[in-house]
C-alpha positions as CSV (number, residue, x, y, z in Angstrom):
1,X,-38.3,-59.2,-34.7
2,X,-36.4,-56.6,-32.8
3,X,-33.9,-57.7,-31.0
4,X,-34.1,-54.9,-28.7
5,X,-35.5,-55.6,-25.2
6,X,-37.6,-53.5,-23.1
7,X,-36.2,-51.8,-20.5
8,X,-37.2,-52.8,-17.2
9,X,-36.4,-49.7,-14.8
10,X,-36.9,-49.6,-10.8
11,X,-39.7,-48.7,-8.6
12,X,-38.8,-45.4,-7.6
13,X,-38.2,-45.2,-4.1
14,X,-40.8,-43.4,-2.3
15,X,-39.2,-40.5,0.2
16,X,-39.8,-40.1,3.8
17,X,-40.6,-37.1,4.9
18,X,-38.3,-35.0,7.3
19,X,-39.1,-35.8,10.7
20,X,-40.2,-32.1,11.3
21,X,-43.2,-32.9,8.9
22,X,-43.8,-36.2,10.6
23,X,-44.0,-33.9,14.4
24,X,-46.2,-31.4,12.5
25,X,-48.4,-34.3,11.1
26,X,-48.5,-35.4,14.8
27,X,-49.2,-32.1,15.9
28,X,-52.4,-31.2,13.6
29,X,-53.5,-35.4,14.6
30,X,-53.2,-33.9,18.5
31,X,-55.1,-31.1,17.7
32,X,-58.1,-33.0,15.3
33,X,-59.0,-34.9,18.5
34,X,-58.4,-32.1,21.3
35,X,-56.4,-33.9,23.9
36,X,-53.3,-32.2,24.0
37,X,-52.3,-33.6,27.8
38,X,-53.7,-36.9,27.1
39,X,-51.5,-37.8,24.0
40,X,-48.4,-35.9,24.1
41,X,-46.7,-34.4,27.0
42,X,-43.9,-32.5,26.9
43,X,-41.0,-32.8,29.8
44,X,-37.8,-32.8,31.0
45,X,-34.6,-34.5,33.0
46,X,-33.8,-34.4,36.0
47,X,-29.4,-33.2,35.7
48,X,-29.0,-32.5,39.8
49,X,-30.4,-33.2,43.0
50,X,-30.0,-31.0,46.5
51,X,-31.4,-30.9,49.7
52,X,-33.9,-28.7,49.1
53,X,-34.1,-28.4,45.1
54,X,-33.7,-30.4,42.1
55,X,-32.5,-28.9,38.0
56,X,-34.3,-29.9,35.0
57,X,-32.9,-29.8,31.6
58,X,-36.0,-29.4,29.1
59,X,-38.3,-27.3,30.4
60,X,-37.4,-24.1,29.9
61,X,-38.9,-22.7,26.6
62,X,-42.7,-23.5,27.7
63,X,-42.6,-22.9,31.7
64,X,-43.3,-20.0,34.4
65,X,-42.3,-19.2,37.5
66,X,-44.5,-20.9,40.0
67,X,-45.6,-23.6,37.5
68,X,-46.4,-27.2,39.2
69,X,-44.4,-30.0,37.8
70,X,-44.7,-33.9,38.5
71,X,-41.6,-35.5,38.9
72,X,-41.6,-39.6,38.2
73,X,-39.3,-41.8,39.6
74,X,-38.7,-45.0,41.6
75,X,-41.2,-43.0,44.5
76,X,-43.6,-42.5,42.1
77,X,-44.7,-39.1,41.0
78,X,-44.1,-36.1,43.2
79,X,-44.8,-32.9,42.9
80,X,-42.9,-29.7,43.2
81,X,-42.8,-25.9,42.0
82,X,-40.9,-24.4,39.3
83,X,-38.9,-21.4,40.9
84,X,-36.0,-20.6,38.5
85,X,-35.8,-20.0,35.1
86,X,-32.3,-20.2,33.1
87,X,-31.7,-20.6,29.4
88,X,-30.9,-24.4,29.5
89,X,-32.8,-25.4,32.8
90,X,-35.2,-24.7,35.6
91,X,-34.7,-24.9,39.2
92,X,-37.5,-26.8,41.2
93,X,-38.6,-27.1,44.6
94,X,-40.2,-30.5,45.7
95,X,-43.5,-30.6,47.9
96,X,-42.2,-33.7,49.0
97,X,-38.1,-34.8,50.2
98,X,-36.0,-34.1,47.2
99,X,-34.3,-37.5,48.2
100,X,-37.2,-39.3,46.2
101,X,-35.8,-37.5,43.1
102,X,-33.2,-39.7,40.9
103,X,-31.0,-38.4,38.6
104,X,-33.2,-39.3,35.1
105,X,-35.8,-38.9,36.2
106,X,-39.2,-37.7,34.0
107,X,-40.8,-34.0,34.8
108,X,-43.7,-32.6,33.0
109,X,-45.5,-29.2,33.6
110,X,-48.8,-29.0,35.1
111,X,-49.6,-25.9,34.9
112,X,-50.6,-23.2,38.0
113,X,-51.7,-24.4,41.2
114,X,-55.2,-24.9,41.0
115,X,-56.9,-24.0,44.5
116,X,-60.4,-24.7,44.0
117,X,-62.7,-24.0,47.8
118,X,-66.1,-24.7,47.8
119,X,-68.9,-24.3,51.1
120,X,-68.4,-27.6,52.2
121,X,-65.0,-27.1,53.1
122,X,-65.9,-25.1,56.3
123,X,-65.3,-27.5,59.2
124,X,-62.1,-29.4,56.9
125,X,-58.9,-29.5,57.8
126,X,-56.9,-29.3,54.7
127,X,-52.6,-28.8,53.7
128,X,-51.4,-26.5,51.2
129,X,-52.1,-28.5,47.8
130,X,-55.9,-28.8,49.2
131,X,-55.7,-32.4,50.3
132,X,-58.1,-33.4,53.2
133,X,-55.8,-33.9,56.2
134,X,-58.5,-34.8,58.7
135,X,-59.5,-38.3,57.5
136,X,-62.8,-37.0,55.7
137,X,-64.5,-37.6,52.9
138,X,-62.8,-36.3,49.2
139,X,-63.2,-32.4,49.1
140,X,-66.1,-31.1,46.6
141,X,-64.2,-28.8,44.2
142,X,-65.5,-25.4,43.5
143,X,-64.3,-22.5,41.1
144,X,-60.6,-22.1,40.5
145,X,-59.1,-18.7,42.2
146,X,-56.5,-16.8,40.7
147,X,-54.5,-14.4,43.4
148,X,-54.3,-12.2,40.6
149,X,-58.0,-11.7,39.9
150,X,-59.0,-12.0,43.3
151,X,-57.5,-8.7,44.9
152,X,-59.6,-5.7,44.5
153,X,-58.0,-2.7,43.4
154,X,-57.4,0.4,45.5
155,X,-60.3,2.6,44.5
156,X,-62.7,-0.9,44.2
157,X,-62.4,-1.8,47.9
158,X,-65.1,-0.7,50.4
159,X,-64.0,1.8,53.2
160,X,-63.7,0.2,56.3
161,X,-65.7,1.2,59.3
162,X,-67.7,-1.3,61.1
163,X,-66.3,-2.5,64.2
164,X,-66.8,-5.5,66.0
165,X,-66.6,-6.8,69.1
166,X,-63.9,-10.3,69.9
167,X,-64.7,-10.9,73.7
168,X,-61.7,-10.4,74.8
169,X,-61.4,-7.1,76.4
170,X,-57.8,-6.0,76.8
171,X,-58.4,-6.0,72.9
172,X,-61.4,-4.1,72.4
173,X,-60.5,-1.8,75.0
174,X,-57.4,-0.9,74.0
175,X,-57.1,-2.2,70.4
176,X,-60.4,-2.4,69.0
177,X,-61.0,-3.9,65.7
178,X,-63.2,-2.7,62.6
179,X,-64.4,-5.5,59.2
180,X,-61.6,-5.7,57.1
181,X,-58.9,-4.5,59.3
182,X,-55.3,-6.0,59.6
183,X,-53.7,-6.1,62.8
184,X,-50.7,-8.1,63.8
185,X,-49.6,-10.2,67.3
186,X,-46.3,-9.9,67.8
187,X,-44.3,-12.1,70.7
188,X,-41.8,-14.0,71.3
189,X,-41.9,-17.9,71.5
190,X,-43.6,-18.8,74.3
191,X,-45.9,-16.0,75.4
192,X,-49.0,-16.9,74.6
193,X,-49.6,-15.8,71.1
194,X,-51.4,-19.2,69.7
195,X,-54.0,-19.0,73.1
196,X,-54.7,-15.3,71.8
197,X,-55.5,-15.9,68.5
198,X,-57.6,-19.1,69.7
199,X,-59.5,-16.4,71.7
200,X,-59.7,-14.2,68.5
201,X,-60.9,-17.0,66.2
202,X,-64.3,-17.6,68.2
203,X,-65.8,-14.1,67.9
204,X,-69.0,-14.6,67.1
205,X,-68.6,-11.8,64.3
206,X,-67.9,-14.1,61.5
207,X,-69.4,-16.0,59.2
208,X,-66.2,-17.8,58.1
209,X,-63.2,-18.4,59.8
210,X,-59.6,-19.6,58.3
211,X,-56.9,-20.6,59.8
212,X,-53.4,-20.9,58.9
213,X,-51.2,-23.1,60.6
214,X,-47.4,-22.4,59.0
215,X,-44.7,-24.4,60.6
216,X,-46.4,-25.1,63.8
217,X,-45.7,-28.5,65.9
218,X,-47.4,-31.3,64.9
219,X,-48.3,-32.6,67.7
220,X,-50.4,-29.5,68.5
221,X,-52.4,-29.0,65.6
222,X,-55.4,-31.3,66.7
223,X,-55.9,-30.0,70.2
224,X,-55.4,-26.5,69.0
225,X,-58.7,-27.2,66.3
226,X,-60.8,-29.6,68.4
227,X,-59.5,-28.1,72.1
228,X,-59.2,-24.7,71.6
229,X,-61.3,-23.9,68.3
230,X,-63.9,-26.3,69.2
231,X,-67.4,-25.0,68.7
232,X,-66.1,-22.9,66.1
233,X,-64.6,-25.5,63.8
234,X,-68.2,-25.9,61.9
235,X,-67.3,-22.7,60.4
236,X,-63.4,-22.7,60.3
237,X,-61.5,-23.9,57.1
238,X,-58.2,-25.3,58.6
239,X,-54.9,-24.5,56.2
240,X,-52.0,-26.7,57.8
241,X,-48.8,-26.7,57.0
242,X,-46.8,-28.6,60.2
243,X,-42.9,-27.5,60.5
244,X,-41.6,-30.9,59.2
245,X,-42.7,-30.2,56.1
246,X,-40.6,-29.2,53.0
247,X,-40.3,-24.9,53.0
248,X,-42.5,-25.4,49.7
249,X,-45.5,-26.6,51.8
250,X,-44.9,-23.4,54.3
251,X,-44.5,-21.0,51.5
252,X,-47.4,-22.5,49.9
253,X,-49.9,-22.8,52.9
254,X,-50.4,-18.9,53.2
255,X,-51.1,-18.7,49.7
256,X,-54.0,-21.6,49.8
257,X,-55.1,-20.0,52.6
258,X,-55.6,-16.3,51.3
259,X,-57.5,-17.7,48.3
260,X,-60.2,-19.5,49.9
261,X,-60.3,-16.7,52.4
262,X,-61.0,-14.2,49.3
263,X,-63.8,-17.3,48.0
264,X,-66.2,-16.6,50.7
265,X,-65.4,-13.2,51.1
266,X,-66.5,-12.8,47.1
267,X,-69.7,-14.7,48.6
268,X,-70.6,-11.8,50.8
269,X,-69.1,-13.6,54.0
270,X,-67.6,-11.8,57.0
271,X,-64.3,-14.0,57.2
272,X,-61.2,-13.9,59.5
273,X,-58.7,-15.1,58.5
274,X,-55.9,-16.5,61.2
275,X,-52.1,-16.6,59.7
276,X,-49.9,-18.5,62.5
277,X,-47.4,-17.2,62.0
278,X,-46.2,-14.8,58.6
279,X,-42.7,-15.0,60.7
280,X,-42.2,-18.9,59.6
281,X,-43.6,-18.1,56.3
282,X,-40.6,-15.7,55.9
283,X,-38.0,-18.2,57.2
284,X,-39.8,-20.8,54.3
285,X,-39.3,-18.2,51.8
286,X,-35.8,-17.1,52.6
287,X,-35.1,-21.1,52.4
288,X,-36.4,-21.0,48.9
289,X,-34.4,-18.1,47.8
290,X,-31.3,-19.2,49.3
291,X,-31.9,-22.4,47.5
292,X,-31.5,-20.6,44.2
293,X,-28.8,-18.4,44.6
294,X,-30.9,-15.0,46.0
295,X,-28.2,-13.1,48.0
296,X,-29.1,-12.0,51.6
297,X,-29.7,-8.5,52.4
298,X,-30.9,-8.3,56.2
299,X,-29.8,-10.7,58.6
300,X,-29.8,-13.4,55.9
301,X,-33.3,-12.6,54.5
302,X,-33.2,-11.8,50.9
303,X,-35.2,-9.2,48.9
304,X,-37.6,-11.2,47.1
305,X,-38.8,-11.9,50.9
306,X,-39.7,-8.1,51.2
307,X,-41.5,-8.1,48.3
308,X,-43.6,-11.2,49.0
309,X,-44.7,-10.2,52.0
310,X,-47.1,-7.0,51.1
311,X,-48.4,-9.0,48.0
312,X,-49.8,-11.9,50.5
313,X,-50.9,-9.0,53.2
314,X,-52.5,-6.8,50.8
315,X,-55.0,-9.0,49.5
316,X,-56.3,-9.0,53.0
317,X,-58.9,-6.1,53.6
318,X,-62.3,-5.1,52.4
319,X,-63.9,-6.5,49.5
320,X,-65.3,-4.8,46.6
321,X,-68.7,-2.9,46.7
322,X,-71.1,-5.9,47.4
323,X,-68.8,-8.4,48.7
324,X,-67.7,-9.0,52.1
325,X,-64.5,-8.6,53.6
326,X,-61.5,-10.1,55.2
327,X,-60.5,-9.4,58.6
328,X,-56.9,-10.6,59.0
329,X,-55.2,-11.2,62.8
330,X,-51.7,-11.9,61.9
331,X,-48.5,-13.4,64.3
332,X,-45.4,-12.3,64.2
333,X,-42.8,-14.6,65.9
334,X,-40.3,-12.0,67.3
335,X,-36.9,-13.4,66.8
336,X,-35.0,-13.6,70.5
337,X,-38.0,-11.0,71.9
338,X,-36.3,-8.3,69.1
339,X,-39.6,-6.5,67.7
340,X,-37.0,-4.5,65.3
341,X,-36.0,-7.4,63.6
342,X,-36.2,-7.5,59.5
343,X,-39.4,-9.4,59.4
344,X,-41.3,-7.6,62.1
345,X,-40.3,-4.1,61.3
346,X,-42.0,-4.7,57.5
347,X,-44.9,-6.2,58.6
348,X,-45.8,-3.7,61.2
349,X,-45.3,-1.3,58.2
350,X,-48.0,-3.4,56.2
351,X,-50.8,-4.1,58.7
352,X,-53.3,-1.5,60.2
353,X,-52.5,-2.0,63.9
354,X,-50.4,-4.2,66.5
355,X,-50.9,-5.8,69.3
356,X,-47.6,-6.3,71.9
357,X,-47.4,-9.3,74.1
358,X,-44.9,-8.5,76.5
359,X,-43.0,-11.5,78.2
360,X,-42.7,-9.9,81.6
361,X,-46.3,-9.7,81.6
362,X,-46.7,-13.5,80.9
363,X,-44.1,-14.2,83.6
364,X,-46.4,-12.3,86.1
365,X,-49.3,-14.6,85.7
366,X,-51.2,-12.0,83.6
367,X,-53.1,-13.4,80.4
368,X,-53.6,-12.5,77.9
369,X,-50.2,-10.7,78.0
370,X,-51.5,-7.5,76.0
371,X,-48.6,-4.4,76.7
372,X,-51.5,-1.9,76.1
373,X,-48.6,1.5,76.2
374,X,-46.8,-0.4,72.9
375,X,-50.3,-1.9,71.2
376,X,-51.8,0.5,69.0
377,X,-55.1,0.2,66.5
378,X,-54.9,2.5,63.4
379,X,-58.7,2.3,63.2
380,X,-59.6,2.5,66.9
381,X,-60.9,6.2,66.0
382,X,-63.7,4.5,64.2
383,X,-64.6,2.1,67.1
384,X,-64.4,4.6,70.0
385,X,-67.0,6.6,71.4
386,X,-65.8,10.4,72.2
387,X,-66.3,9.3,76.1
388,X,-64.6,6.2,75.4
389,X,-61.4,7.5,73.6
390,X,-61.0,10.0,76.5
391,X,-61.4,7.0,79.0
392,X,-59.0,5.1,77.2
393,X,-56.4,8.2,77.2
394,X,-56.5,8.3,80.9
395,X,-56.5,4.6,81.5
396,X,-53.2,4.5,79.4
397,X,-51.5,7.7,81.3
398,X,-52.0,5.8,84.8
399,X,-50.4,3.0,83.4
400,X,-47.9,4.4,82.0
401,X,-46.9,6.5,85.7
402,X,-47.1,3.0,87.4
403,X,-44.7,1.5,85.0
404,X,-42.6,4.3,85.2
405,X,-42.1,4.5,89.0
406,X,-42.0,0.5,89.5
407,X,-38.8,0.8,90.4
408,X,-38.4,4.0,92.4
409,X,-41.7,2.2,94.8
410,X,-39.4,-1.1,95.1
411,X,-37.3,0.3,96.6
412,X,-39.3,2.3,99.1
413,X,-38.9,5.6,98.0
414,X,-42.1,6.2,97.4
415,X,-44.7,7.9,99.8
416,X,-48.2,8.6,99.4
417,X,-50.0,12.1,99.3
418,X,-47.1,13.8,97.4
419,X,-48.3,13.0,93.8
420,X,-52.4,12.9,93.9
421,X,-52.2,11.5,90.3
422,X,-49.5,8.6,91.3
423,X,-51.3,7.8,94.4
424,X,-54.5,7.0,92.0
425,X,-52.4,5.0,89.7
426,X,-50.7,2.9,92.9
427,X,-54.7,2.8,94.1
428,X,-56.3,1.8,90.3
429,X,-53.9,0.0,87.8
430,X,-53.3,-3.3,89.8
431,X,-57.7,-3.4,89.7
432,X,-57.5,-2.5,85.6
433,X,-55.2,-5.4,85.4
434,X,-57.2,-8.0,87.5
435,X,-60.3,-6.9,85.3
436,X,-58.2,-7.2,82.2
437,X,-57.3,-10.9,82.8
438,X,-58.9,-13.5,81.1
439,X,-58.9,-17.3,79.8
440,X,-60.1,-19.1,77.1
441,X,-62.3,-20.6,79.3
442,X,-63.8,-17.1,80.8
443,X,-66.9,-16.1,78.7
444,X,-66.6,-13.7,76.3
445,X,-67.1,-10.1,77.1
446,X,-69.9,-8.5,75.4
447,X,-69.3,-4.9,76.8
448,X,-65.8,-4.7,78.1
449,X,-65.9,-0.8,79.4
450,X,-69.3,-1.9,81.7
451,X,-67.4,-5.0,83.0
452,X,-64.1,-3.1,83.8
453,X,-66.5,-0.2,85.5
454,X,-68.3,-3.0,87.4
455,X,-65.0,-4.3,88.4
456,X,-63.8,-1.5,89.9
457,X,-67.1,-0.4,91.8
458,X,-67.0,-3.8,93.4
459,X,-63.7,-3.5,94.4
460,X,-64.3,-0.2,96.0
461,X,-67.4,-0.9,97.3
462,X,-65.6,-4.0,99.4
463,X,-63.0,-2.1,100.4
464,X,-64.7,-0.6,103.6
465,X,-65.7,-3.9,105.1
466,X,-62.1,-5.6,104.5
């Protein structure tokens, strides 16, 4: 017998593999069932809170510009826009306050803003992530539309050259307005610019209407739909975007409000589209900028400002052949009555036509405060008749010799039968501008040259028996 045991040797230990194998494992599990959001999501930490923005460390190698991200913390989740990109993390601005963000705190990418409009959002009132704002019922989502895809190319669009009439007749006399045109209000605070647009908005024209409400008053936004839009609301989408809210909201609201604008116009609709006011959308994106380090370049607005501003406005206009178009009426909210300020000067550039209201208009009482010598429409040539273009050409050389001599007849230095074509202005502009006046409440004018030639025959006409 041997006296030689057996060895006994170990179980070998079996190896682990490297935890890169054990994510790629997880990865090819993540893929087998298709639910890459549902399992897995991939984020970030919050590393510094501001005012206005918050840094993430962790997001940078799979994000965009413009991405949404949800933020969790002790608020619960919030959402906010990814608006800087650095090597080691991304700068965010929050929908909501940014004092709900902790520092900790979980972010994870959502992807692009998904606006989403559908028919039975006409007559909703709705903010600029597409929540219902007017106590409704859920909103029915539609088909997701991309900004990039929506716009038309240059050669693609349809020429423009159908006008229309708005029933306001300071506007369609001097101004007049053609399907898919772009005209801009400008005016100071004050003047009347949100009863214009009102007046704008209910031309019968349409077959859409959307309006934009960027950093108006809260307190104004329901009489100004129910009071002033009334009637039209069945047909009016409602964008809002109040001026308490963060400048995310106000930057965004335009945007929301462009693409379901471009969703009915794709469905053949006629739409206007109402933007009150692009001036407060500029002061939302210069608070964005400034936020992540943009230098200024005119009176504190930087360039990335300039360059938003034309790819918002430009995707205004006629649609491609077959579709409909969009007819955009733009304010511009004149900083201290300057109509040469940064903002204003570009957007004039941009749009196809402005109308002036002039404060020392207002303060005489006459509404809608139209300064028809500074108001000009690019495509008035295609509304005009030949009679009517000469008619307007005279209308706007008499006011411009009353204007001109206000003073001089002030002071008493002015005496009739000198000047045959003065002593027809003295005699006819103060009747142009009693025709010309009119309220929300007046009805519409259907054919303003008849009514102002009316006007004036009656006036004449009563003058012998006075």
């Amino acid at each position: 017998m041997s006296s030689e045991q057996p060895s006994i040797r170990a179980p070998e230990r079996q190896l682990q593999p490297p935890p890169e194998d054990r994510l790629a494992a997880l990865e090819r599990i993540i893929r087998r069932f298709g639910d890459s959001d549902g399992l897995v999501k991939r984020g970030g930490l919050v590393t510094e809170v501001t005012p206005t923005h918050y840094k993430v460390r962790g997001l940078s190698d799979f994000t965009r510009l413009g991405d949404i991200v949800e933020q969790r913390g002790q608020a619960g989740a919030r959402r906010g826009e990814i608006v800087k990109i650095s090597r080691d993390e991304v700068v965010i601005a929050p929908f909501e306050r940014s004092a709900d963000t902790g520092i900790g705190d979980a972010v994870f990418r959502r992807g692009p803003l998904a606006v989403a409009p559908h028919a039975s959002w006409r007559g909703r009132a709705i903010d600029a992530l597409t929540r219902a704002i007017d106590g409704g019922p859920p909103l029915i989502r539609g088909d997701d539309m991309s900004a990039a895809a929506a716009t038309p190319g240059a050669m693609e669009r349809q020429r423009v050259g159908t006008a229309f009439m708005t029933g306001v007749k300071v506007i369609d006399i001097f101004t007049p307005l053609c399907f898919g045109q772009r005209m801009g209000v400008f005016a100071g605070s004050g003047v009347g610019k949100s009863t214009l647009l009102a007046m704008l908005a209910g031309a019968d024209a349409f077959d859409t209407v959307v309006v934009a409400l960027i950093g108006e008053r809260g307190r104004e936004v329901r009489e100004f739909l129910e009071d002033t839009i009334g009637d039209s609301m069945a047909k009016t989408v409602a964008v809002v975007a109040t001026s308490d809210e963060s400048a995310m909201m106000r930057r965004r609201a335009p945007d929301t409000a462009m693409r379901v604008a471009e969703h009915f116009r794709d469905q053949g609709h006629r739409v206007l589209l109402v933007l009150d006011s692009i001036t407060r959308f500029a002061h939302a994106l210069r608070e964005v900028a400034t936020g992540t380090g943009e230098p200024p370049v005119a009176r504190g607005y930087p360039a990335s400002v300039f360059t938003e501003l034309p790819k918002l406005l430009e995707r205004a206009g006629p649609g491609a052949e077959g579709k409909g178009s969009i007819t955009a009426i733009i304010s511009v909210l004149v900083d201290g009555d300057d109509h040469n300020d940064p903002v204003a000067d570009s957007v004039r550039g941009i749009l196809d036509g402005h109308v002036v209201l002039d404060r020392a208009i207002a303060e005489q009482g006459r509404y809608p405060p139209v300064n028809p010598l500074s108001s000009i429409s690019r495509l008035a040539g295609k509304a005009w008749s030949v009679e009517q273009r000469a008619l307007v050409t005279r209308l706007k050389s008499m006011i411009s010799r009353f204007e001109d001599t206000r003073d001089i007849r002030l002071l008493g230095a002015y005496q009739g039968g000198i000047d045959a074509e003065l002593d027809m202005a003295v005699r006819q502009v103060p009747l142009f501008y009693e025709a010309l006046t009119q309220s929300p409440r007046d009805r519409p004018s259907a054919d303003p040259f008849s009514d102002l030639a009316r006007h004036l025959k009656g006036k004449q006409n009563a003058e012998p028996g006075d």
